[in-house]
Structure formats: C-alpha cells, structure tokens
N, C-alpha and C positions, 0 to 999 in steps of 0.2 A: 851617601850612606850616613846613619844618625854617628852622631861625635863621639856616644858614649859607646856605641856598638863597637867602634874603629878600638875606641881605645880598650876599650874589654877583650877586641880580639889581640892589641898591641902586647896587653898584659898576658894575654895566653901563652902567646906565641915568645916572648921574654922568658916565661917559666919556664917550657916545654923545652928553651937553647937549652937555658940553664943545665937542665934537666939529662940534655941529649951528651953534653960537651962532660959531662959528669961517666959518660960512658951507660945510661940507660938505654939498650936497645928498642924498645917500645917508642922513645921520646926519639931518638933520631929519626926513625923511621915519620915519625909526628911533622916532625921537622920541616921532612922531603916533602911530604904533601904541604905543607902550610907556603912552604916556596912556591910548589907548583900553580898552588891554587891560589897565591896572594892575600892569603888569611893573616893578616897583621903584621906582612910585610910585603916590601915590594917583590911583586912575581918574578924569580927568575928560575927557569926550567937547570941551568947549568948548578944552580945550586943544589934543588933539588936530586937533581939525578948524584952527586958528592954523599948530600947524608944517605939519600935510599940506598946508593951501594953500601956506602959502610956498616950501616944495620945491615945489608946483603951479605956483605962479606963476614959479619960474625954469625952468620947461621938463620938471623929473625928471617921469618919462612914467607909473610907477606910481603919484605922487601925483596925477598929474589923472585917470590910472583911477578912482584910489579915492574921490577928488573927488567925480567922475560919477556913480559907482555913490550916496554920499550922496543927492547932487542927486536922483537917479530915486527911491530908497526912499524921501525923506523922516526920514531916521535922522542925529539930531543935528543937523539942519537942516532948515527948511520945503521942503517939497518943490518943485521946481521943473524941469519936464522940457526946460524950453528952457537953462538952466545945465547940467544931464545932457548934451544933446545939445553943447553947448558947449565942457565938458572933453572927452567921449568926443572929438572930434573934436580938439583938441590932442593926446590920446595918439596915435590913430590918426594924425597926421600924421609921429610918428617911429618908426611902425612896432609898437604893441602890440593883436596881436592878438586881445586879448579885448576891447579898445574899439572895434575893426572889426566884431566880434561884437556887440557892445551893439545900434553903430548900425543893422546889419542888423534886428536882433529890436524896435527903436523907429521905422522904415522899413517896416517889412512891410505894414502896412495900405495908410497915404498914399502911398507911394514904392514900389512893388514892385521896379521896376530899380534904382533906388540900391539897396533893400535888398541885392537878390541882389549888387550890386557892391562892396558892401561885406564880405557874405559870401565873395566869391571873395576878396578882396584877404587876408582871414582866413587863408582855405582855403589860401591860397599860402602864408602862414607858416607854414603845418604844423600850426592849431589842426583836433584830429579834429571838434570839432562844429560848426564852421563849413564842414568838408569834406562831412560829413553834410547839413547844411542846402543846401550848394549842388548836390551830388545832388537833392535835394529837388525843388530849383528847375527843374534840370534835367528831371525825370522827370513833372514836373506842368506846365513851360511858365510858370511864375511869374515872369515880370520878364527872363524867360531864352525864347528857342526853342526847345520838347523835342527833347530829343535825349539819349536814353536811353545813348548808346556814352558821352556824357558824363557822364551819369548814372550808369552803370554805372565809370566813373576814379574819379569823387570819393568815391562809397562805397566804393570799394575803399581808398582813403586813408586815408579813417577807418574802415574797417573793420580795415585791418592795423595801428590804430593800438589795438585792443581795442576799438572804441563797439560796443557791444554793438548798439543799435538801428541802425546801419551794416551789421554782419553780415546782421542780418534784414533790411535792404532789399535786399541786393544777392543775397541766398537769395529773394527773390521774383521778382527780376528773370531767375535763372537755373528758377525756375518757369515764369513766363510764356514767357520767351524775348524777353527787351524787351533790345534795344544788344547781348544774348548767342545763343548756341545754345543752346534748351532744354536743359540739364541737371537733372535731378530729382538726381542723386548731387551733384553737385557744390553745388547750394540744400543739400542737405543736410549738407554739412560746414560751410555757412556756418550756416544753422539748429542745429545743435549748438552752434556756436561762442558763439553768444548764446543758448541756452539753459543752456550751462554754465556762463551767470552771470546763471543766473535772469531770465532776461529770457522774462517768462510768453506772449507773443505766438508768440515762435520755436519754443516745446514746443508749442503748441496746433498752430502751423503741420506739423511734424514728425508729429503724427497723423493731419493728411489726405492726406497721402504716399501711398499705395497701393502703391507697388512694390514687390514682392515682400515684404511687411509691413517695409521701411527704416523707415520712420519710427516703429514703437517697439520701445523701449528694452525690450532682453530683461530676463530673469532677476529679474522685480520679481511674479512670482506673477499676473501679467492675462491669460497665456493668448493665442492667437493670437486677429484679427480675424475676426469671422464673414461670409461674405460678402457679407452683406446693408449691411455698416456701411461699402461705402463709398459706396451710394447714397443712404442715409440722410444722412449727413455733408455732404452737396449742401445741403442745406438747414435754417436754422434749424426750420422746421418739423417737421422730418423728427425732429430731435433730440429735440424735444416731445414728439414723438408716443411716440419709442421713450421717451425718460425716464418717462412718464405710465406704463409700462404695464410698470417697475419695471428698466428694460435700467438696470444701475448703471453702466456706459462712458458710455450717451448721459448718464446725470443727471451725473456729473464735468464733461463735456464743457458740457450745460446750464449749468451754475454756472460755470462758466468763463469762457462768452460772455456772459453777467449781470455779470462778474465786470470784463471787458474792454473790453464794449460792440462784441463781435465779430459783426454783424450782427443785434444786439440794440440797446436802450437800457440802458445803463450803472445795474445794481442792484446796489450792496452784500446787500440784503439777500434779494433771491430768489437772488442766489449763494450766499448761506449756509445757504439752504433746501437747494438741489439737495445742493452739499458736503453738506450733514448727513445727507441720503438713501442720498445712492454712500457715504459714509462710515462709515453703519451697516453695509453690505453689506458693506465691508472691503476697498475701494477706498482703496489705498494714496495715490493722489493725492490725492485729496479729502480724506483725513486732513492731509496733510500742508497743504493749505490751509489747511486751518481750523486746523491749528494756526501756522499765517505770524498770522492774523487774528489768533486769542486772544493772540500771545505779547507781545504791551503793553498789554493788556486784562485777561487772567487769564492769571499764568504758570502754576496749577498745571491747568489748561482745556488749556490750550495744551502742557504737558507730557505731558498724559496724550493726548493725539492723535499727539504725535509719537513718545512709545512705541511707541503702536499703529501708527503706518506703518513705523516703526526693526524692530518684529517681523517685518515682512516683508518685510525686506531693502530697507525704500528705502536708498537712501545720502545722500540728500538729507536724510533725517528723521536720518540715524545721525550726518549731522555736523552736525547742529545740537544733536541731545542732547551732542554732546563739547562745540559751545559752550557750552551753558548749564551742564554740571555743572565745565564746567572754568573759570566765569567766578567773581571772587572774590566780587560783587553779586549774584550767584543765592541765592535760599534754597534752592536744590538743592545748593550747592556741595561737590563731591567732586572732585577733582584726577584721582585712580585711574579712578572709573567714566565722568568725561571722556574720560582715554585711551584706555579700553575701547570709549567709542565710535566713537571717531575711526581707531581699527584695524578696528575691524567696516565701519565707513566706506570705507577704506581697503580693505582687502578685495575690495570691490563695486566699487570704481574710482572711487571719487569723489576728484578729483585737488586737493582742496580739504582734504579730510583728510590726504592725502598730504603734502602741501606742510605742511600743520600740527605732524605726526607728525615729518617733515625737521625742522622748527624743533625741538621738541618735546627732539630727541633729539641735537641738536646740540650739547650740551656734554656729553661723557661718552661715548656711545654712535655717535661719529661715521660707523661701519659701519651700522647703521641707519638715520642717517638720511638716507646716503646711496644705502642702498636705496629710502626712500621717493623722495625728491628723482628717482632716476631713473624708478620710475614715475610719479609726476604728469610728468616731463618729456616722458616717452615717450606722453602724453594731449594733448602740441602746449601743457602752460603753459610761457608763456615765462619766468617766475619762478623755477619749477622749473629748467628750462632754463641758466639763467644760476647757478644756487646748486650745480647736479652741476657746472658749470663750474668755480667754484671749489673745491668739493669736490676735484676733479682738479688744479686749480692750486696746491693746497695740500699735495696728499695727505695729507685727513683723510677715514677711513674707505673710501677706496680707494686703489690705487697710485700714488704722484704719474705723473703723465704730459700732458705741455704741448699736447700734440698732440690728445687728446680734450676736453681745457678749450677750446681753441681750437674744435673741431668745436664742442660744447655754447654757449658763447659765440655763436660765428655765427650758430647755427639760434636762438636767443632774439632777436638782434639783429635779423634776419630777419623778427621779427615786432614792431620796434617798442621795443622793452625799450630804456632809457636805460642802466640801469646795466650791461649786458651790451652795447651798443655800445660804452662808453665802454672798457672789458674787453678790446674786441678792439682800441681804439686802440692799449692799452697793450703787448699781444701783438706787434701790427706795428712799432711804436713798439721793443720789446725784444730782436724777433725768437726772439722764445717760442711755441714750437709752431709757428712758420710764418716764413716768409722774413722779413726784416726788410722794411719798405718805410712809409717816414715819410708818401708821400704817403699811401697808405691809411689809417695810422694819422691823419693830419690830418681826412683824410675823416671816418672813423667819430667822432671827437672829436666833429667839428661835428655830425655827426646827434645825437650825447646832449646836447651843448650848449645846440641848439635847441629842444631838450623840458627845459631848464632842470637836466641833470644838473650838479648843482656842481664834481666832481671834475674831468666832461669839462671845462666854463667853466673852471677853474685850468687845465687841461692845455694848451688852445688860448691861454688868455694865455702860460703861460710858452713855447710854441713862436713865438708872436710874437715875446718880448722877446728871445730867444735869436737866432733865425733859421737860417737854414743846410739843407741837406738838402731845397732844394725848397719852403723855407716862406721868404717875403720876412719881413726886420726890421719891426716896423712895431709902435712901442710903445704909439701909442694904442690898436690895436686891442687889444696884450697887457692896458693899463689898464681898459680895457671889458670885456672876459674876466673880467678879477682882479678886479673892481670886485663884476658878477656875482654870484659865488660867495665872494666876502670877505660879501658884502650876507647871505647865508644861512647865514653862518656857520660855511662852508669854511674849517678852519686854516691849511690848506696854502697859500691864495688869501691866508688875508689875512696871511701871513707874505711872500707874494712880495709883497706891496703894498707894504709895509714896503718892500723892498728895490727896489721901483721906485720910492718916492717918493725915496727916499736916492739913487737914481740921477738925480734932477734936480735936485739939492740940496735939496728942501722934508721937511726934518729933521722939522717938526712932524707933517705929514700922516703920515710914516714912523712915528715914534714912537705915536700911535694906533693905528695897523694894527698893531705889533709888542704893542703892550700887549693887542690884543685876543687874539692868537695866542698870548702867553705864558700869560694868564690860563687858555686852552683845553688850556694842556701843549706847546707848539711850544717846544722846549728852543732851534734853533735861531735864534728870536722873543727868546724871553728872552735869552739870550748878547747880539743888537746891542741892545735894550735898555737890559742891564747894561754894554756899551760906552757907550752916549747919556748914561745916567745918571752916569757916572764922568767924561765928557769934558763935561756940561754942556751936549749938543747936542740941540736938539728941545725939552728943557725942564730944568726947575732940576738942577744938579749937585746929585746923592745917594750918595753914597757906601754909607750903608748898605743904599739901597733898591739900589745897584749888586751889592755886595757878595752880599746875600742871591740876588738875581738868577742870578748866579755859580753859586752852590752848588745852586737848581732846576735848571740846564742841568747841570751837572755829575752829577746826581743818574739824571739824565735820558739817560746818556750819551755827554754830548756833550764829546768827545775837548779842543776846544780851552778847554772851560770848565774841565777839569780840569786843564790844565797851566798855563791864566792864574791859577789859586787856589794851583797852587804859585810861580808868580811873585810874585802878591801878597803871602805868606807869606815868601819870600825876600827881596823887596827891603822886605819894610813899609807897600809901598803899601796904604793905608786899612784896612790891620789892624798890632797889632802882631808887630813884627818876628819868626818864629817857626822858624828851620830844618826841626827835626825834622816840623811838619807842612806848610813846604813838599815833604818829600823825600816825605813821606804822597801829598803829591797827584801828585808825578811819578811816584814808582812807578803809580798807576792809574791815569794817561794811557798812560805806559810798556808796560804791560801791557793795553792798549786797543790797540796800535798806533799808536800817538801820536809822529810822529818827532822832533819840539822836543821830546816828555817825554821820549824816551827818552835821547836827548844833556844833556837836565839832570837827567834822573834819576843819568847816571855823573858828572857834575860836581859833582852836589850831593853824592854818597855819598864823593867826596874829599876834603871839606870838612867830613864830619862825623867824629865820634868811631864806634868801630864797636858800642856801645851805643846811641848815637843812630839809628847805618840799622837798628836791629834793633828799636827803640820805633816808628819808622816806619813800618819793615815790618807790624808787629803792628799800627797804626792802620790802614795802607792795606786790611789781610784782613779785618779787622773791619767796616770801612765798606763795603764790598762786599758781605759776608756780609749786612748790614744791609739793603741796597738790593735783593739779590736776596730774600728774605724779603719784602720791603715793597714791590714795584714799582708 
C-alpha cells in the first residue's frame, strides 16, 4: 500500500483513539472497526470487540448491532444466540432497523407473531426487506391474518424501494388477482423490473405470460411462441416431454426449473445438462447460463458461451463481455473491446451498459454520455434518472436547464433514489427549477436521510441548527443529523460539528471534528482550526501548525484566510515582520472580493515604496498562476 495512504490512515486512526479514550461514543465505536479491519493499525479482532462493546455498553445503538451480529455468528467471540438476542434487542429499543430485522428472522420458527412484529416495526423504518418479509407474512397468514390488500402495501414499499424479490411478488399478486385486479400488463412491468436485475425467478415468470406473446423479449433471434407452448408450459411434465424429444425452448426452460427448483427439486447439475442441450442448439439463454455458471469456474468456458450468446444479440451476454474485458483482473483485459461491448449492449437496450457507457464517457465526452444517461433513464433506472439530472444541472453535455434537472430528479426520487431526493431538497431549498418551498425541501431531505444519505443527514442537521422558514431550532436534533453524516465521513457534516460544538463552548469536541474536515480539504475546517491553534483553544497553542493551516485555506480559496496571512505578515504576528508579502496577500483577498482586503490592500499600498507594490504585485500573480495550475 502507498506510504502516504498508510500514514494518513496512521493519522486517522491516532485522532479517532484520541477522540474515543476522551469518552466520544461515535469514535469508540470508530475505533472497533478500524481494529477489526486494520485501518492504521495492526488488526486485532480482541481489541476491537473491547471498544465496540464499550460504545455497546453506553447505549450507541450500531455498537450493540454489531455486538449482536458477533454474538449470532460466533466471529471473534463463542457463539452465543441468547447474547445476539440480547444486544439485538438494545438496538432495537432506539430504533435500528436492521436489529428489528435480526429479531424478526431469530423469531420466525418459535415466535411467529413476535416475529412478524418485529418485522413491521422494521417495515415502518423504511427498511425494503423487512417491508418485503412482512408482505410475506401477510400473503401466507404467518404470525399475521392474510390479508393480501396488505400484502399487496408492503411489497409495493419495498418494491419501489428496488428489492428486486419485492417486485416479483407483487407481479404475482397482480397475476393471480390476490388484494389487486387481475392485471397481467401491469405483473409485467413489475416482472421486468426484477428481471432487469437479473433476478432469474421474474424472466422465467414473464415466459408464462401468454398475452399476446408480452412476456418475451423481442429481438434476441427465438422467434415467436408456437401454440402449442402455452399448454405444454402448465406443466413440469409437459416441459419433459417436449425437452426429451429435442424442443430447445422447453430444454432452456427444463434447466431453469432444475435450476430454481421451480416445480421441480433443486438440481445444479441436470440444469446444466438441459442449458448444455438448448445451448448447443444456440439458445441464447441457455448460453448465457452456463456462462453465469462457468465464470468463477473457468473464465475462458465461460467467455466463450457468452460470445456465443453476445453473437446474437443478447445484451445481457454483451454487457457482461464489456465487464470482463474492461476489468483490469481479467486475463481478457482490453479496455477498447470492453467499450465495444457495452455500446453493442447499449444498442439492444440494455440499460446497465448504458448507465456504464454514461460513466464511461463522462470526462471528456460529456455529450455522450449524456446521451447514454438519458436512455437507460428513459428504461425507468432511477440512477440513470438522477445523473441526466445532474447532467442538466450542470450543463455538461447538454443545455444547462434547472427545470429538466428538476423533472429528471423527481421521477428518480419517485422511485426511491437517496441521492436524487436529497437533489430535489436542494432544488426547493434553492428554488431552482421550481418554486422555492423549504417545507418541501425538508421533506425530501428526510426521505434521503432516512436511507442514510450523508449529504441529505448534513442538510437536515444544519436546517435544524439554523431554524426559520417553517423548520423549528432544535439543535439536538441538528447534533444527531451532523453526528450522522460527520460518522461516514461527510466533510461538510463534520465541519458543521465543529461549529456546533464551539457553539456550546466544548472547544475540544469542535477542534476534532474541524481536524477531521481539514485533513479531507474543508478549507473552511482548517481556517477555525488555525484560529484554535493560534488562540490555544481546544488544544496546545501552535503557532506554526496555525500558521501553515492559514496558508491550506488560503490555498483553497478561502477569502478570509487570505487576508489574515496579510495581517499576520503586517503586524509580525507568528511570522516575521514582512510588508511587501503582507501587500502579496491583500492584493489576493482584494482580488477575490475580499472587502477587509481590499481596504488594506489601499492602506498598505500607501505605506509602501512603489517598487515594493510592484514586487508584490508580481508575488500575488505568481501564486495564483501557481494554485490555478495545481488545484
């Protein structure tokens, strides 16, 4: 690993003891993982598991997750499922929904109602597979009274949250007609939806569709159904029968249900029988199976099936060959016949190549790739969705325009997307592309919030700390926000922490959160900092560690650090006494918009000789030239 990396994480992880041994329970917990994981110290699980409990044991609600989760696995501790059940049930008492999830799935046998009621209490936090599992519940009467209308809420929860096996339930439910009106079109947007992220159940399901041949996927070379396949398709039998006597649909199909244990018993290997049958025949699916199988087995087995299904147009095979030749760990690796396939991909409609190709092309070529960007957008990905949004809010590669970034933004958000809610906080919050309206933007905050967006967590702390506009003061909750997304490494969060803790007077607490924000580049972080370190406040007066501090913000910048380094320069504070490069720095405050620099930039230029404003001048162009070169 690079020297400076080691030692930047060495520095981390030195702040973070500091930090922990101070009694911070966010830093302890910090601590446990950076043990665990050997993050700028040597890995030891024994130490780790010391600090996690002790943040466990004062309350912090992800140390008794993670407690739990030990306890259950038996990893770094003797196993023990009555201590699992013991933390899990401390988190879950302040609300962490994947510990409500635990106890549902260590419930399920002996408890079936506690189960399901710990699953809802999940479900209500907004976790999608606790939403999922309580559909479940619902739809089978488990712990719960069926009631499919209910059953049919909670999947949809997690279904618009992406769970893929969410989609596929509530596409059965609009099959059957269970809590819905039989819709077969409408099962089938939802059965796509989980199929377009490979989720093998929902493409199988989408084959037995009969309406008007809906359920397959044109343009792949298989030719329309014949009509005998959709009586045959009633039955495993039926599929045998035509497989035995060489129909390469039904052998696909055969291998499938071996494959899935879809009215069959669950065979890896007479799946790979059938696949290798319909495969020879040149049954693009079945290739593409066998090459899922072979490709951690034998990548070059497995590259040469997915050739052969990429020749014929799958797109599913075309953007897995752009993975492999475009990964640097392939001994295929080619950069160029990656791309090639992920446009041929692309092409076909596969919105995964798309979205790729968007990346792909996004430095340089920002008109392309937000060509691609807006078709996978226009295929319902909300990822896509959200990135033509910025696209538009930036105007790269198309016309800046606030009013389409907003439309693109909302239909992403719409479906769940954390960073495209948080997106259109910012929009209401700006009143860009759409009326200004703070409550709205509060709203959308908290929906990305909630799915642990960091940026949204900073935005709703500092709407707290601030207040006004329909949103009450209320700085604990801003601290809990900031805390949040400071915890993950949000700059912006943990610069405002900083300036929340200095706002109760706990200078030490501040000074950590600032050091962590400088070290990340928050010029603003480093500036109060280099204030603390000059005035001696939060921790030992440094002058030169001030000093230097100065000059990163300044670098960086930041207006008022440049005109404190011409102050310092002028009066002699902690350097020596220097005119000519204090007049250096007011000119490029001055020249910043700096209004103290520009009042002592004409002060100081009375004061000096007119060789001197003109040596200055020439530093001031120089260092600029310098910083815009190097940023």
């Amino acid at each position: 690993m690079d020297t400076k990396i080691i030692s930047k994480e060495k520095r981390a992880f030195n702040s973070t003891l500091k930090s922990a041994r101070l009694g911070v329970l966010e830093s302890q917990y910090e601590v446990g993982l950076m043990y665990a994981n050997g993050v700028g110290v040597v890995q030891s699980f024994e130490q780790a598991l010391i600090w996690i409990r002790q943040a466990a044991e004062r309350g912090f609600a992800p140390a008794q997750y993670l407690l739990a989760t030990r306890y259950a696995s038996g990893v770094a501790v003797e196993q023990d499922e009555h201590k699992a059940i013991v933390w899990y049930l401390k988190a879950a008492e302040q609300g962490h929904s994947k510990a409500f999830l635990k106890l549902g799935k260590l419930y399920s046998t002996p408890h079936p109602d506690l189960s399901t009621a710990c699953f809802v209490k999940a479900a209500e936090l907004g976790l999608a597979e606790a939403q999922l599992a309580v559909g479940n519940a619902f739809a089978t009467g488990q712990g719960v009274e069926q009631d499919y209308q209910q059953a049919h809420y909670w999947y949809r929860s997690s279904a618009e949250q992406g769970l893929a096996a969410a989609q596929y339930a509530i596409a059965n439910l609009y099959v059957d007609g269970q809590g819905v009106s039989q819709d077969l079109n409408e099962a089938l947007i939802w059965y796509r939806k989980a199929a377009s992220q490979h989720f093998a159940a929902a493409q199988v399901a989408m084959e037995f569709i009969d309406e008007s041949g809906n359920g397959r996927t044109k343009g792949r070379g298989r030719g329309r159904r014949r009509s005998v396949a959709t009586e045959r398709r009633r039955e495993s039998d039926g599929w045998s029968k035509a497989a035995e006597l060489g129909d390469a649909d039904a052998r696909y199909h055969l291998g499938l249900m071996y494959d899935l244990g879809l009215g069959l018993k669950e065979d890896a290997d007479q799946a790979e029988v059938w696949y290798l049958l319909a495969a020879k025949q040149g049954d693009a699916r079945a290739q593409l199976a066998l090459a899922k199988k072979y490709e951690d087995i034998d990548e070059h087995v497995s590259l040469g099936w997915y050739l052969k299904a990429a020749e014929q147009g799958d797109p599913d095979a075309q953007f897995a060959l752009g993975r492999i030749y475009s990964s640097a760990q392939s001994a295929e690796h080619d950069s160029l016949v990656g791309v090639s396939w992920y446009a041929k991909a692309g092409e076909y409609g596969n919105p995964h190549a798309l979205l790729t190709l968007g990346h792909l092309f996004s430095s340089g070529m920002e008109h392309v790739a937000a060509a691609s960007f807006r078709r996978a957008a226009e295929f319902g990905m909300a990822e896509a969705q959200f990135l033509l949004g910025q696209q538009y809010a930036a105007g790269k590669g198309v016309e800046h325009d606030p009013h389409l970034a907003f439309k693109w933004f909302l239909t992403a958000a719409e479906q769940g997307h954390s960073q495209a809610q948080c997106a259109l906080g910012v929009s209401y919050l700006s009143g860009n592309g759409v009326f200004k309206d703070v409550q709205q933007a509060f709203l959308w905050f908290q929906k990305a919030a909630d799915q642990g967006d960091p940026k949204a967590q900073w935005k709703m702390g500092s709407m707290y700390a601030s207040g006004g506009d329909g949103v009450k003061q209320d700085l604990r909750q801003a601290f809990i926000w900031c805390h949040k997304a400071a915890d993950m490494g949000f700059v912006a969060a943990q610069a405002t922490l900083g300036v929340l803790y200095a706002r109760i007077k706990n200078m030490e607490q501040a000074v950590i959160w600032w050091a962590k924000a400088a070290e990340q580049g928050d010029s603003e972080a480093a500036y109060n900092l280099a204030l603390m370190c000059s005035k001696g406040e939060g921790l030992a007066q440094d002058q030169d560690r001030a000093f230097d501090l100065f000059v990163d913000a300044a670098a960086k910048g930041l207006l008022n650090a440049q005109s404190r380094l011409g102050v310092m320069y002028a009066t002699g504070e902690s350097v020596a006494l220097d005119p000519v490069e204090a007049h250096k720095w007011f000119v490029i405050a001055a020249q910043g918009g700096d209004e103290a620099g520009k009042v002592n930039c004409a002060r100081s230029e009375l004061l000096l000789e007119p060789k001197q404003v003109v040596e200055a001048t020439r530093r001031a162009k120089a260092w600029m030239r310098h910083v815009r070169r190097n940023p």
